[in-house]
N, C-alpha and C positions, 0 to 999 in steps of 0.2 A: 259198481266199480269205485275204489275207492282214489281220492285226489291224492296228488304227490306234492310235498311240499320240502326246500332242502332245509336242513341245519341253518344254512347261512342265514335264511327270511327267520328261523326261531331265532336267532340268537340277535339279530337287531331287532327284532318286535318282542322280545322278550319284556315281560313285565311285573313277575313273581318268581324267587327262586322256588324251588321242592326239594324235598330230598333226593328221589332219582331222576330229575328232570325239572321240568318252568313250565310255566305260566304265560303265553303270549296271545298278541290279536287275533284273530279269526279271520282268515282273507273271504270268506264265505258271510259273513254274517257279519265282521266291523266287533263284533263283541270280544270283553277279555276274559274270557272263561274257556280258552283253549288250551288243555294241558300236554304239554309233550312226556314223554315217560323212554328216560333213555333206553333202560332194560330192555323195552320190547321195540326200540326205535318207529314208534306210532304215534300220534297225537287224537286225541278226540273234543270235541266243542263241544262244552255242556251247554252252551245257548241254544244252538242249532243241528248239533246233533251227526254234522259230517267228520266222519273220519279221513286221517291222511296216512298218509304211509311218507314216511324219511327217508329221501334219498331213491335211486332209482329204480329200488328192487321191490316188487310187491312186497306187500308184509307178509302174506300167508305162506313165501318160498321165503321171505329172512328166516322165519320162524319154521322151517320145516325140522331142522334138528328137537323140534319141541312135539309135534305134532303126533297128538297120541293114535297109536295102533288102536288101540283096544280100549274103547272108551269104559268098559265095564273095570277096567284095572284102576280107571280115571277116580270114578266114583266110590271104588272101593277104600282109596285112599281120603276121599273127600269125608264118607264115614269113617276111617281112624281117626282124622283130623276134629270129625265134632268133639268124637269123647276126649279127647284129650283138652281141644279148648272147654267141654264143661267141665273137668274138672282141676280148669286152669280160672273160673269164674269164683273171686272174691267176694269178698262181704260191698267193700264198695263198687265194685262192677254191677254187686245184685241192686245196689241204693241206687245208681244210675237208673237202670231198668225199670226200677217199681214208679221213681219221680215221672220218668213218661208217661206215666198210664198201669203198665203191666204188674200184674199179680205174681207171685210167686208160682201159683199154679202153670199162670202161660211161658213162665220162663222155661218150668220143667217140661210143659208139653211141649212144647218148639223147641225144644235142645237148642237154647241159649248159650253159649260161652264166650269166652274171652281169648285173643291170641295173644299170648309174650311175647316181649319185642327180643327172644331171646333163641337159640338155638335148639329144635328137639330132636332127639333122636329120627322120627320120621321125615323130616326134612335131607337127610343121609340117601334117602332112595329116591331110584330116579325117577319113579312113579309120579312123586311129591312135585318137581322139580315139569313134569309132564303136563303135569294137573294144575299149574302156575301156583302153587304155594307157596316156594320159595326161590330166592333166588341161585345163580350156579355157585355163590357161596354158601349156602343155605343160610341166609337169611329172610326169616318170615316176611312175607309179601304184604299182609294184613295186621301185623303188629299194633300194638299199643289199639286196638280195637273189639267191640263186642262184638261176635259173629252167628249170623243169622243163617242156618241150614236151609235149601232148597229141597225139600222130601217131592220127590214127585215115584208112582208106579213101584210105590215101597223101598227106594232107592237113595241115595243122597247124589240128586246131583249137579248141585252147584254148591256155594258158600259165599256169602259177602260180609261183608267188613263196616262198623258206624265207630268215629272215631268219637271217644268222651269228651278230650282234651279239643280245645279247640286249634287243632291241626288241617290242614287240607293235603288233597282232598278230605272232607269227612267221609265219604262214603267212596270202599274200593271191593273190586272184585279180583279174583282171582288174573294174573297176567294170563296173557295169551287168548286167542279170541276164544267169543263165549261157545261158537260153536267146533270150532275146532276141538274143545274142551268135553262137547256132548252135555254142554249146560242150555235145553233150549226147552225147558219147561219155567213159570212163572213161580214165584215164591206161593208157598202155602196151596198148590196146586192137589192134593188130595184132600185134605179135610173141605176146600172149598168145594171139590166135584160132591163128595158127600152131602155136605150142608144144600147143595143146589138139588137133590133128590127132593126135597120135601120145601127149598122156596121158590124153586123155578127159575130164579136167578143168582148172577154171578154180579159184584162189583168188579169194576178191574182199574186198578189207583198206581199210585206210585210209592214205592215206600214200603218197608217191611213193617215198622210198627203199623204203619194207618191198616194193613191188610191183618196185624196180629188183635188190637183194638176193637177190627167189624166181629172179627171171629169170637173175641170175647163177648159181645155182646148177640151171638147169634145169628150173623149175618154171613153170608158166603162171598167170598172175598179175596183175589186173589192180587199179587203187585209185581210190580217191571222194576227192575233196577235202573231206572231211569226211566223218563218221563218220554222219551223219541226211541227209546226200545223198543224191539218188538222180540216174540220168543215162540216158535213154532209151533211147543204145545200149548199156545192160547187155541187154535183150532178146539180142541175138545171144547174149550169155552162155549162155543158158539152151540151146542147141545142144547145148552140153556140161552136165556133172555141176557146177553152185556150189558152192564150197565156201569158208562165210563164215569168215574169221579175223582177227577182231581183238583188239586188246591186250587181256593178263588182267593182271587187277589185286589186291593184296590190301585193295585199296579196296572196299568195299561200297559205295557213292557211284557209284565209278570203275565199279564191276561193273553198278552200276543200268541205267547211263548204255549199256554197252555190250547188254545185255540190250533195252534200248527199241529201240538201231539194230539189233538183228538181226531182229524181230519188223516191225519195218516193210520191214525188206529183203528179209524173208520174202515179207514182202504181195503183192513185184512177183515173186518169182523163187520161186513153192513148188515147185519140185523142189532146192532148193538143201540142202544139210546142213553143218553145225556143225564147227569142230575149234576146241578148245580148245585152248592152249599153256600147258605146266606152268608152274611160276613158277621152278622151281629154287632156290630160294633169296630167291630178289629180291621187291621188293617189288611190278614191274612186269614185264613180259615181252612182246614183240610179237616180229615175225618177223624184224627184221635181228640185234634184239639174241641172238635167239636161235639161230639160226645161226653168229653168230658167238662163243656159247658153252660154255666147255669143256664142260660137262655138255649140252651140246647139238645142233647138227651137223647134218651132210646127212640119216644113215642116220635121225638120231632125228625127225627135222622129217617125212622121210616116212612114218615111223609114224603120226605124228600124223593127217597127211592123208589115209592109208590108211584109218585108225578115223573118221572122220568118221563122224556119226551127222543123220538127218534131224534137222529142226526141232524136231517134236513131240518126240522121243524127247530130245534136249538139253532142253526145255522142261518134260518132265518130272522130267528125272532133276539141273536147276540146282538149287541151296541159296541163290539170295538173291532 
């Protein structure tokens, strides 16, 4: 059940303008990383992870004029939309891409693109507009961003958005909810069932590079758009051995934060177990960065995953 919050509490605890919406506190958690988004009149807290709905009308009945019939019509659009954003990906879009980590190779394997902050012909249909691409002007939803395809069951069925520029959010998904949308598979969700045939296990992270990165080095690997998500085709997951790994921090905030999403990820997946990532030095550490560091590496990365330890036994043996 999601909380109700009106207009009135955004607009005095307002604390960052947006483009289609602000930035205010969090009456659940005190934090300010609660973004309102007028479009779809909902808010969500990236601290903690609760959604609200504006005003007194559930969201999923505001939103009923959106709410797709036929999710296959959903997806089918969500594939028009890759190839046109790849072949809307520039030379400096691909120089963005490769400085993360990524080779040219995994760009073209993960149909990598880029959306323009500008109007396409398929943003005209109301499929487009069904699927939260764009807006009821059609304008693009995910503009000025590289976007990352959801392939799951030989399908496309989701897409998100990492903004280059330093805009916020950086990281957006398509409006409208994810499963209203028929997007409730995990990014990189087939190549990682595959890769899990022959390692037995599944990483499960945050993040589209850290899950494109394990893949590149042979690891199976799949990521939540967000770190307090959950996505219902992780069940398949649980076939194989989970193995939760997300960024460590020398944040005790940062550490809270990750400690709450492993305990709820737990909830759906208890056969899942833990791997930590040393920090080396840094003050932060996830999986691209850490593969890609000298004191860090293939051979060290699968140690790490090797020692995985169940839940409980992480749970008893964390310090914050």
């Amino acid at each position: 059940m999601r909380e109700v919050l009106t207009e009135e509490y955004l607009i005095s605890n307002r604390t960052k303008r947006a483009a289609r919406g602000w930035k205010s506190v969090c009456p659940a958690c005190g934090g300010n990383d609660l973004w309102y988004t007028a479009d779809t009149g909902s808010a969500f807290c990236f601290e903690c992870g609760v959604s609200y709905t504006i005003g007194d009308v559930p969201r999923h009945q505001a939103s009923v004029n959106y709410q797709p019939r036929d999710v296959q019509s959903v997806r089918s659009v969500y594939a028009a939309a890759v190839s046109l954003y790849r072949d809307c990906l520039q030379p400096e879009h691909r120089a963005y891409l490769l400085n993360r980590g990524l080779d040219d190779t995994a760009i073209d394997d993960f149909s990598l693109g880029y959306c323009p902050p500008r109007e396409l012909p398929l943003y005209q249909l109301d499929s487009a507009k069904l699927a939260g691409l764009c807006t009821r002007r059609n304008e693009p939803f995910l503009a000025d961003r590289v976007v990352f395809p959801y392939l799951a069951a030989n399908q496309t069925t989701d897409v998100r958005g990492r903004a280059i520029e330093a805009i916020e959010p950086r990281y957006k998904s398509p409006h409208h909810d994810a499963y209203m949308r028929g997007a409730v598979f995990p990014f990189n969700h087939d190549r990682a069932l595959s890769k899990a045939e022959q390692t037995g296990t599944i990483i499960v992270t945050e993040g589209e590079f850290k899950a494109i990165l394990a893949d590149m080095h042979g690891f199976s690997c799949v990521a939540l758009p967000g770190m307090l998500s959950w996505r219902s085709g992780l069940i398949e997951v649980a076939k194989y051995t989970p193995i939760i790994m997300f960024d460590n921090s020398i944040d005790p905030f940062d550490r809270m934060r990750v400690d709450r999403a492993i305990a709820r990820l737990f909830d759906h997946l208890p056969t899942a177990k833990v791997a930590v990532l040393p920090l080396l030095g840094e003050r932060k550490q996830d999986i691209d960065s850490f593969l890609l560091h000298p004191k860090g590496g293939l051979q060290r990365f699968q140690s790490i995953i090797d020692g995985a330890v169940p839940y409980q036994t992480y749970k008893a043996l964390r310090r914050f």
